[in-house]
N, C-alpha and C positions, 0 to 999 in steps of 0.2 A: 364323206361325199360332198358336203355341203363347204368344208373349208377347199377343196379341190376348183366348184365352181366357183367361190371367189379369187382363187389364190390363183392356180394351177392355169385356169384356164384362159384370164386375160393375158399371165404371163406365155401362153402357149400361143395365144393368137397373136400377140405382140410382138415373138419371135417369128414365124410366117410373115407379117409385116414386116419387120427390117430385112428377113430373105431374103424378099421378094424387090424391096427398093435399092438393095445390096447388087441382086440381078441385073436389075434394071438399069442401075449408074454406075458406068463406066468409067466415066469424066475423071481426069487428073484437077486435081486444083491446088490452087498453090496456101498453102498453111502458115502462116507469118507467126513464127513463136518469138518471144521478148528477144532471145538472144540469134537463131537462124529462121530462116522460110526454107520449110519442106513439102514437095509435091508429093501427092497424096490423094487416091483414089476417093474421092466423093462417100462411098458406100463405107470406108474405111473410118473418115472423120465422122461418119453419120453412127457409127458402133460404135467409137470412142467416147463421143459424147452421148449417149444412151446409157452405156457402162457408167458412165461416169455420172450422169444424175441418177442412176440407181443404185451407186456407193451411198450418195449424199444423202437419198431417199431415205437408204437404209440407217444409217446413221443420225439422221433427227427422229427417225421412231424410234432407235435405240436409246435416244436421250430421252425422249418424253418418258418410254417405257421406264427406266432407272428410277427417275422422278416420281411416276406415279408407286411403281413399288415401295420406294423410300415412304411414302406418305402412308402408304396399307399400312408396313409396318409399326411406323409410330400410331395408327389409329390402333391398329390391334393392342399394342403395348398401352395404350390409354384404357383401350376397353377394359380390359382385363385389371389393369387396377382397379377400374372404377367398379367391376363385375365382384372385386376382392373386396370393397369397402363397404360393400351394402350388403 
């Protein structure tokens, strides 16, 4: 329950929000990518780039997470000698 109210539910309110600003904008605007400009519904470019910092999000927790794994491991691998030597 308690990982829901952290997790679950900003992501739930958050979704409601882009809905709702998705509803709400209309607007064509024009998108200048390096190689063409393509027009492009406002609510559209605004879920793209949403998605898209919450790939990136996702992926610098998954590094730290690796990392810090990597380090239990070798602590455990330390302990356990040191637990073997004494």
């Amino acid at each position: 329950m308690i990982r829901f109210i952290f997790i679950g539910l900003p992501l739930l309110i958050l979704f409601f929000i882009a809905l709702a600003f998705g509803a709400l904008n209309k607007q064509v605007v024009a998108v200048d990518f390096i190689i063409l400009q393509q027009q492009l519904n406002l609510a559209t470019v605004a879920v793209a780039f949403l998605i898209l910092g919450f790939i990136i999000g996702l992926l610098s927790m998954f590094g730290a997470y690796w990392v810090a794994r990597r380090e239990v491991r070798q602590l455990k691998k330390q302990w356990a000698k040191a637990k073997s030597a004494s």
